[in-house]
C-alpha positions as CSV (number, residue, x, y, z in Angstrom):
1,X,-95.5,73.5,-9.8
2,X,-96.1,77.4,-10.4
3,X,-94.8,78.9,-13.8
4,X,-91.8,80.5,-13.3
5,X,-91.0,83.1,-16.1
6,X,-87.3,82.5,-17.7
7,X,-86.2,86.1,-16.4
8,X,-86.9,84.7,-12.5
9,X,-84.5,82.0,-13.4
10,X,-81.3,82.6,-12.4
11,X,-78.6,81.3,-14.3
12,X,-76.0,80.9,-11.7
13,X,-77.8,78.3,-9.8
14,X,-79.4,76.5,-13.2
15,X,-74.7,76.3,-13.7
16,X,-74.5,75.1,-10.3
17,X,-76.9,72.2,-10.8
18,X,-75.5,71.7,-14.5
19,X,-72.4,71.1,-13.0
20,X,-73.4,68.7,-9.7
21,X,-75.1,66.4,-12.3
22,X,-72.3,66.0,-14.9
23,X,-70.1,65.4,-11.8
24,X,-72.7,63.6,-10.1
25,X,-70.8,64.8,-7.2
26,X,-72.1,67.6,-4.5
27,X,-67.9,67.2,-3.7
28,X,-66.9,67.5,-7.2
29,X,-68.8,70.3,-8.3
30,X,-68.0,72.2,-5.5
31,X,-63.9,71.0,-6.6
32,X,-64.8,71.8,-10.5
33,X,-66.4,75.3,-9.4
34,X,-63.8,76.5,-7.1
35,X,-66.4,76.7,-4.2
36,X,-67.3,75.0,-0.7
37,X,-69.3,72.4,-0.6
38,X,-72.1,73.8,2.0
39,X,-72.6,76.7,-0.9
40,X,-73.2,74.1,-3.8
41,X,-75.5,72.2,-1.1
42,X,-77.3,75.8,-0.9
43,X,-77.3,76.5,-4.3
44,X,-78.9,73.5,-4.9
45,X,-81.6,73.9,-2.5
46,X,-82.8,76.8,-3.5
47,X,-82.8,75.8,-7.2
48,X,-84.8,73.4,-6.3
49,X,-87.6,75.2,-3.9
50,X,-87.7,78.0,-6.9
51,X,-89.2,75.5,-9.1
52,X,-90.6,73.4,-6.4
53,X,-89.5,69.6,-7.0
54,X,-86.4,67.7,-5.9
55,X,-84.1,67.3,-8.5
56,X,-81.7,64.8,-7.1
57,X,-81.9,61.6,-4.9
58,X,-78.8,61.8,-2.3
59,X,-77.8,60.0,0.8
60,X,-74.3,59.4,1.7
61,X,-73.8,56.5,-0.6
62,X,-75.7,57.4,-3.7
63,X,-76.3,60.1,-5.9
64,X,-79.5,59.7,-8.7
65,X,-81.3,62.7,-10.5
66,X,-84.8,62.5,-10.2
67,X,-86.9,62.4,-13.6
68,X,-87.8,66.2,-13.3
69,X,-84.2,66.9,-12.2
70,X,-82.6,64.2,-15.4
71,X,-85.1,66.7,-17.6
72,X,-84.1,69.5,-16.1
73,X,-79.8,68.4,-16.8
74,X,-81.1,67.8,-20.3
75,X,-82.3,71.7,-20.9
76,X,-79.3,72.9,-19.2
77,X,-77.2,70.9,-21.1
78,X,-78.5,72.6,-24.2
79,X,-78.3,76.0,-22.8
80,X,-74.8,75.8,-22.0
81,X,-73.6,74.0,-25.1
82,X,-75.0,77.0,-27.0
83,X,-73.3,79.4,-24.4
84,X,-70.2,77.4,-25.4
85,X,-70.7,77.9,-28.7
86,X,-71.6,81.4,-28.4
87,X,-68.3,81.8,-27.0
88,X,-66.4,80.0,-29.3
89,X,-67.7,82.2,-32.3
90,X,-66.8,85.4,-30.0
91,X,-63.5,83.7,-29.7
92,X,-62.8,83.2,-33.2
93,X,-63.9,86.4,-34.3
94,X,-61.2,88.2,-32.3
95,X,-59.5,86.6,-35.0
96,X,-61.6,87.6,-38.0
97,X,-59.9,90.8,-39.8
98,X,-62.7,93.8,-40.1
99,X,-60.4,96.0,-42.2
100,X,-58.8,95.6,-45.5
101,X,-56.7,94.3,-47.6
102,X,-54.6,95.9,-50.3
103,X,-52.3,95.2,-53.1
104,X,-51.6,96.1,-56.6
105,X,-50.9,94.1,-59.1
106,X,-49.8,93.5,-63.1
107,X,-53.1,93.6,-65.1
108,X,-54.0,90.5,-67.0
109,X,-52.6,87.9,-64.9
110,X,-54.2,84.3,-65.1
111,X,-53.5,82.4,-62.3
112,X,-55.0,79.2,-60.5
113,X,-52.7,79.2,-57.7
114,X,-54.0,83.4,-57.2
115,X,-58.0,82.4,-57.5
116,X,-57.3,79.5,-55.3
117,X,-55.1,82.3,-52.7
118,X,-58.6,84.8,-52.8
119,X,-61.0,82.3,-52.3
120,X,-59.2,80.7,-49.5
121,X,-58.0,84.0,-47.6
122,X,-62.2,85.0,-48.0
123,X,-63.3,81.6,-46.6
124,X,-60.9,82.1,-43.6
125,X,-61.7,86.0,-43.4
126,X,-64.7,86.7,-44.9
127,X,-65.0,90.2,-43.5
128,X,-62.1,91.5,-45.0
129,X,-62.4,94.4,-47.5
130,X,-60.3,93.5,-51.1
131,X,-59.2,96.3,-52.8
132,X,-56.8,95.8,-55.4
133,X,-55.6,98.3,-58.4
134,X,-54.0,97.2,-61.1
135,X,-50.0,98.8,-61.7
136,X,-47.2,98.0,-63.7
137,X,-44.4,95.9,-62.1
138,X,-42.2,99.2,-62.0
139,X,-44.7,101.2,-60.4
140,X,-45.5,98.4,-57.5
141,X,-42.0,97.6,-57.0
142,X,-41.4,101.8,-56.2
143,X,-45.1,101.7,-54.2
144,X,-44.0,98.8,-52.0
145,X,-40.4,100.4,-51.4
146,X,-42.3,103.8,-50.4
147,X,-44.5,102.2,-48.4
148,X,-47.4,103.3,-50.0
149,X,-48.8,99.6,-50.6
150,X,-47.6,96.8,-48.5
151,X,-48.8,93.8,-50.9
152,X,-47.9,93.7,-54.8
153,X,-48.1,91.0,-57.3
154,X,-45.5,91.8,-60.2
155,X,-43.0,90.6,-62.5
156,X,-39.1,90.3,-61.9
157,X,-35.9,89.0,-63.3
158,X,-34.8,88.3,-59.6
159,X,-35.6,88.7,-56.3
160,X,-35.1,92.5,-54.9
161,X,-32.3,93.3,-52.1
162,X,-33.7,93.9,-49.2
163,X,-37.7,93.2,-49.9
164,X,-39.3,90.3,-48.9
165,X,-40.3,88.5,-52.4
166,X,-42.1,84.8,-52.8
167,X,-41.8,83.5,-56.3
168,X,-45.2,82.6,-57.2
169,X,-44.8,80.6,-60.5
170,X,-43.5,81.5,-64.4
171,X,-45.8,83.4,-67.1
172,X,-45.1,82.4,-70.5
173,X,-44.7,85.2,-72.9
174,X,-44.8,85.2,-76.7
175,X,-44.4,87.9,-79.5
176,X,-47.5,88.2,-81.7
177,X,-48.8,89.6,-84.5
178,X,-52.1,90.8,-85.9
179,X,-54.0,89.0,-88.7
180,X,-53.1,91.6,-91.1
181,X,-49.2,91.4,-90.7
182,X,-47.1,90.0,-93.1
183,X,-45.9,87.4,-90.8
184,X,-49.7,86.2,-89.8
185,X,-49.7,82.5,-90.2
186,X,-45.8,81.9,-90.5
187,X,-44.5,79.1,-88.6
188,X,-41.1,80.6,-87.5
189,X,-39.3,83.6,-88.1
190,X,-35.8,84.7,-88.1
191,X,-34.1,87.4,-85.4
192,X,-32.8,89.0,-88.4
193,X,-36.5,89.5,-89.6
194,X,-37.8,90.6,-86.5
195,X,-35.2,93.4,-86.2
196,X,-36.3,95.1,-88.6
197,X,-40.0,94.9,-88.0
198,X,-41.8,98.0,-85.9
199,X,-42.5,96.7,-82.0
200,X,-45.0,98.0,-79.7
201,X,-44.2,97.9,-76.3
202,X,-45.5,98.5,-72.8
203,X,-44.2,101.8,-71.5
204,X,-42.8,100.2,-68.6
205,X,-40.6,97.8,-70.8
206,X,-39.0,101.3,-72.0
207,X,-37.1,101.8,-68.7
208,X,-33.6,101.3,-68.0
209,X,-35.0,98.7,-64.7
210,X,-35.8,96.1,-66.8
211,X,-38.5,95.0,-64.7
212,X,-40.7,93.5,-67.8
213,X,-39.6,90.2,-69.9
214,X,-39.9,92.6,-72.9
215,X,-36.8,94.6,-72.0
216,X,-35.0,91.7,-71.3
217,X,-35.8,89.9,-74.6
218,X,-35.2,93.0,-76.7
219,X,-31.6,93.4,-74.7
220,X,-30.5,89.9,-75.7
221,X,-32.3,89.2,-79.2
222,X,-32.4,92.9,-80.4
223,X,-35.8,93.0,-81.7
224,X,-38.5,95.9,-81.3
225,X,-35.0,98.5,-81.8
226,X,-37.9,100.7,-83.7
227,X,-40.7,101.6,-81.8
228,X,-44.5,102.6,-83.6
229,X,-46.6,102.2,-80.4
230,X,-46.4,102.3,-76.5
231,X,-49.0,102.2,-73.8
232,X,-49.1,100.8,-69.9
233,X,-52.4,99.4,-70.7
234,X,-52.0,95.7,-71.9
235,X,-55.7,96.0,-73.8
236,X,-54.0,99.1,-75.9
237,X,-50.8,97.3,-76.6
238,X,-52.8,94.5,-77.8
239,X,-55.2,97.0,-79.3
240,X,-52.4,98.0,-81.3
241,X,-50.9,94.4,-82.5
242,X,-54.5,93.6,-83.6
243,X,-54.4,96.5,-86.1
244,X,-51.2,96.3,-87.5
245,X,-49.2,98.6,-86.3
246,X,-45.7,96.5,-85.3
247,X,-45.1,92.9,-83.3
248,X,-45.6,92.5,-79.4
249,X,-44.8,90.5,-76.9
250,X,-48.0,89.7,-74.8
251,X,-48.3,87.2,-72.1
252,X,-50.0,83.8,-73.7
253,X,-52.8,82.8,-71.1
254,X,-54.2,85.9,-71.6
255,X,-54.9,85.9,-75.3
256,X,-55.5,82.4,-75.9
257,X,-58.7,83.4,-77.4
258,X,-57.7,85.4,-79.5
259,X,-55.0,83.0,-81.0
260,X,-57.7,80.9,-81.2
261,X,-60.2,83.3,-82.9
262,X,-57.4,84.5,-85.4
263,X,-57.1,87.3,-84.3
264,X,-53.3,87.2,-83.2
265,X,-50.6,84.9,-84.5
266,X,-47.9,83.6,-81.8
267,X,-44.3,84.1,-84.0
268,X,-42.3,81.0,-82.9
269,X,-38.4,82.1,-82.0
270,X,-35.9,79.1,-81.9
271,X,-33.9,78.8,-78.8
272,X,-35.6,81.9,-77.6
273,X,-37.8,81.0,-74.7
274,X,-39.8,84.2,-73.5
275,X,-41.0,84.0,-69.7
276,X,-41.1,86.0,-66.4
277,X,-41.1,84.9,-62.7
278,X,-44.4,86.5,-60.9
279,X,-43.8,87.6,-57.5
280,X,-45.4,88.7,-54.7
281,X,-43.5,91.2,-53.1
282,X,-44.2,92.9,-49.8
283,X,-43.3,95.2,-46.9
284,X,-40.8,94.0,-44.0
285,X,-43.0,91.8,-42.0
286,X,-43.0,94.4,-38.9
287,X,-44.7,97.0,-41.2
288,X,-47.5,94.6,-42.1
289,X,-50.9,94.6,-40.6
290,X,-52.5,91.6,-39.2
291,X,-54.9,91.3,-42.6
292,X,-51.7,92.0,-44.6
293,X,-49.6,89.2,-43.0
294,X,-52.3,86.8,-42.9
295,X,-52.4,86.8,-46.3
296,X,-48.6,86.5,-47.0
297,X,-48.5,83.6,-44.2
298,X,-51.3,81.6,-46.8
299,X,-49.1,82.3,-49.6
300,X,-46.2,80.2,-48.1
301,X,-48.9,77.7,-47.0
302,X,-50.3,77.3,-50.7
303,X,-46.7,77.5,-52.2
304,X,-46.3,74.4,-49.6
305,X,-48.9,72.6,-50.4
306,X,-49.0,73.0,-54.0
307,X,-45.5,73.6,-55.6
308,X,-46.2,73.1,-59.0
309,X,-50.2,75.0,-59.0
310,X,-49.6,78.1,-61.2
């Protein structure tokens, strides 16, 4: 048998016979192809003259490959299998998202349920783009109504009218001190101490919208009524707490080490449990993009799954 370079090959009669020999049919290829049976016939032929052996044993009542022709089914079967999978990769990347994804969201914010959310959207879409800036829950509440940002992560007393909101879980909050404060070390302290005891606050807790658990714990205990120091950044707030300058309210996974370093003191309140709902928030579904509503759909599906993973 002459060589026969793989560019004189042509593909459509190596499919042809691919197909007669899984059917092991002349009449059922020609069925599974949509074509007569005289052009599988010459398909066949001429397959076979191009590389100059017979490849199947046929009379009326039987149909055998040869050896040549059951080695031959063997290479084609490996061809197309990786043309299948070739495919199927195409397929599933009209589904990959190319562009990006982004949100904003409260800084500091420990979460297993949100690492588990990341590394699950990037196993699924790898090729997405994350780009995420950190805000204060006032500020991505007023972005996502705008329509500046269609994804945010924040903190609410309740869901708002009118925005799609999935309650993600509940931070726990404390107030703190620093380790030169009077109160360092104190296992509980009175509301009627705390009045009276400088606060420093976030500047967001400062508004009238009430957004942050500080406002709403001021409102009702009526602590932090004078102010020595304010800042939207949580490391300058605690910054601040560290050195002395007032009491705080701070969320607890995020300075467990330095409760456990010394550094600040968690002031115990009776009957005065401090906490806020996280949220993600977004844009009506119809203003979403495809990235963008992928990612809300595996929120729900986590939330499922997992109802108590915070």
């Amino acid at each position: 048998m002459k060589e026969i370079a793989g560019q004189e090959l042509n593909w459509n009669l190596l499919r042809t016979f691919f197909v007669i020999a899984e059917e092991r049919s002349i009449t059922g290829a020609a069925v599974r192809l949509g074509l007569s049976q005289p052009s599988v016939s010459n398909a066949l032929q001429k397959l076979e003259t191009q590389l100059e052996c017979q490849l199947v044993f046929r009379d009326s009542r039987s149909f055998e490959l040869t050896l040549r022709g059951e080695k031959v089914f063997q290479e084609c079967k490996e061809i197309f299998l990786s043309t299948e999978r070739i495919h199927s990769l195409v397929r599933d990347a009209t589904d990959e998202e190319q562009g990006e994804l982004n949100y904003q969201v409260i800084s500091h914010l420990n979460s297993s349920l949100l690492d588990e959310l990341f590394r699950l959207y990037h196993q699924r879409y790898p090729s997405v783009m994350f780009r995420g800036t950190v805000r204060n829950s006032q500020e991505i509440l007023e972005n996502i109504l705008k329509g500046s940002v269609a994804i945010g992560i924040c903190l609410l007393p309740k869901p708002v009218v009118n925005l799609p909101s999935i309650r993600l879980f509940r931070e726990e909050f404390k107030v703190f001190c620093g380790a030169e404060h009077a109160y360092f070390g104190r296992s509980s302290i009175s509301l009627r101490d705390l009045r009276r005891e400088p606060f420093i606050s976030f500047s967001c807790a400062t508004d009238i919208s009430g957004l942050e658990p500080m406002t709403d714990l001021r409102n009702r205990a009526r602590i932090g009524q004078r102010t020595t120091g304010e800042s939207t950044n949580f490391e300058e707030v605690r910054r601040m707490i560290v050195a002395g300058l007032g009491i705080g309210i701070l969320p607890c996974p995020a300075v467990k080490d330095d409760v456990a370093n010394g550094v600040l003191w968690p002031i115990e309140i009776a009957d005065e449990a401090i906490g806020a709902d996280v949220y993600l928030i977004h844009a009506p579904e119809k203003e979403l993009k495809s990235s963008e509503r992928k990612f809300v759909e595996l929120v729900r599906e986590l939330k499922g799954l997992y109802p108590d993973l915070e």
